[in-house]
C-alpha positions as CSV (number, residue, x, y, z in Angstrom):
1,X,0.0,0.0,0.0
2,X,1.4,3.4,-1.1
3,X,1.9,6.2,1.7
4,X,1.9,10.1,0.9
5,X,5.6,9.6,1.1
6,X,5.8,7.5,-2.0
7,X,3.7,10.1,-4.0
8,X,6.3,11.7,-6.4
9,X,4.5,13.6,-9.3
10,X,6.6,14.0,-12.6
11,X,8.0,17.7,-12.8
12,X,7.7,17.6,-16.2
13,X,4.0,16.2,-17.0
14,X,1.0,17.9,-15.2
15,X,-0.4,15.0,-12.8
16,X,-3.8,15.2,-11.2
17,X,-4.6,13.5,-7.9
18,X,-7.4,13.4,-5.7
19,X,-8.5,16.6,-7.2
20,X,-5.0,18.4,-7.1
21,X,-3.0,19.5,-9.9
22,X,0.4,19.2,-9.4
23,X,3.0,20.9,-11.6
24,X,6.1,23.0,-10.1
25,X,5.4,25.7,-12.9
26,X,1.5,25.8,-12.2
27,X,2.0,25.5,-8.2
28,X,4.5,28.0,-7.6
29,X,3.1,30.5,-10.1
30,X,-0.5,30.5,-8.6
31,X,1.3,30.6,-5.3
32,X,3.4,33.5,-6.2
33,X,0.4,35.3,-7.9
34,X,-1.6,34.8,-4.8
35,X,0.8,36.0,-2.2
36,X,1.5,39.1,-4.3
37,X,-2.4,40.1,-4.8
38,X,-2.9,39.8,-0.9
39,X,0.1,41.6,-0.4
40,X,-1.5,44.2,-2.4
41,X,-4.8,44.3,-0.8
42,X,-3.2,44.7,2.8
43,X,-1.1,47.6,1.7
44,X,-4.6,49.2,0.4
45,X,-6.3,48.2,3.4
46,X,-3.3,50.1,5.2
47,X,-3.4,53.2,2.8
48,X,-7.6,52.6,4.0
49,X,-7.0,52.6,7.7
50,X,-4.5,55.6,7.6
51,X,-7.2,57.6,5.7
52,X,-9.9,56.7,7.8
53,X,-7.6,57.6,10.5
54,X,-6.7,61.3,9.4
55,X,-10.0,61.7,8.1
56,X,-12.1,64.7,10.3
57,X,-14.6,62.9,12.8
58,X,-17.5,61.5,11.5
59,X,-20.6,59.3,12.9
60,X,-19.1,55.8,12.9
61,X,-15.7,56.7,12.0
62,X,-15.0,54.2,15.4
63,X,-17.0,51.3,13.2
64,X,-15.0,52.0,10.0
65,X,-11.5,52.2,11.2
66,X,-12.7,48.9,13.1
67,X,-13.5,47.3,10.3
68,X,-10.6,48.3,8.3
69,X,-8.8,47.4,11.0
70,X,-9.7,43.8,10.9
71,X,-9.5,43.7,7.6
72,X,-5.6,44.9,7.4
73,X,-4.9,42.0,10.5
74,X,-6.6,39.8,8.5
75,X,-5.3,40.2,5.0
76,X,-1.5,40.6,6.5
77,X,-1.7,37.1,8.5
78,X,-3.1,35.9,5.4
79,X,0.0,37.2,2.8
80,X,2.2,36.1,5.6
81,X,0.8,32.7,5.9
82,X,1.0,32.2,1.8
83,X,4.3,33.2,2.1
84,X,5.4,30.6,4.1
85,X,3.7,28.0,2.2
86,X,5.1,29.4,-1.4
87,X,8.4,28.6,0.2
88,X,7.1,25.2,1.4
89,X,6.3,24.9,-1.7
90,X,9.6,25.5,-3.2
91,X,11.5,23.2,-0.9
92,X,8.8,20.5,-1.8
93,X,9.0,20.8,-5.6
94,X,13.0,20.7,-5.1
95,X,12.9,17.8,-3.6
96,X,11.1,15.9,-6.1
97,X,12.8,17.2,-8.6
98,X,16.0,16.2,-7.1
99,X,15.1,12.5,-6.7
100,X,13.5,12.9,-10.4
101,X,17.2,13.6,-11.6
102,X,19.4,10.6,-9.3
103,X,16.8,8.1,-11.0
């Protein structure tokens, strides 16, 4: 019986298991793309909270800078954790690419 560890897709051929496409140049790219459009929408929800901040007082300027606020918390956890699993990422596909080249 084959374990997850056995699982080796070919770099070169897109393989589809269980529903997941693996490729290194589809992966990483969507990975890459995806980090760098949350990475954009934090920095506007930043240049959103800064103008909500210096804005003059309004009724429920409290409820929108809390929103923003949770918005710009969420968004930069959520670029940082894609981050770390576009490297993951990475350091997977390099190692199945390795052992693809010693066989």
């Amino acid at each position: 019986m084959r374990t997850e560890d056995d699982f080796s897709p070919d770099p070169r051929k897109i393989t589809v298991r269980g529903g997941v496409i693996f490729n290194p140049w589809v992966n990483i790219t969507a990975s890459v793309i995806i980090t760098a459009g949350l990475g954009w929408l934090t920095v506007w929800f930043w240049g959103l909270w800064r103008e909500v901040i210096d804005a003059p007082a309004y009724e429920d300027q409290g409820l929108d800078i809390a929103g923003v606020l949770i918005g710009l918390v969420f968004a930069g956890l959520a670029t940082i954790a894609l981050f770390v699993v576009t490297i993951w990422l990475v350091v997977w596909w390099s190692k199945r690419i390795g052992k693809k080249r010693r066989v």
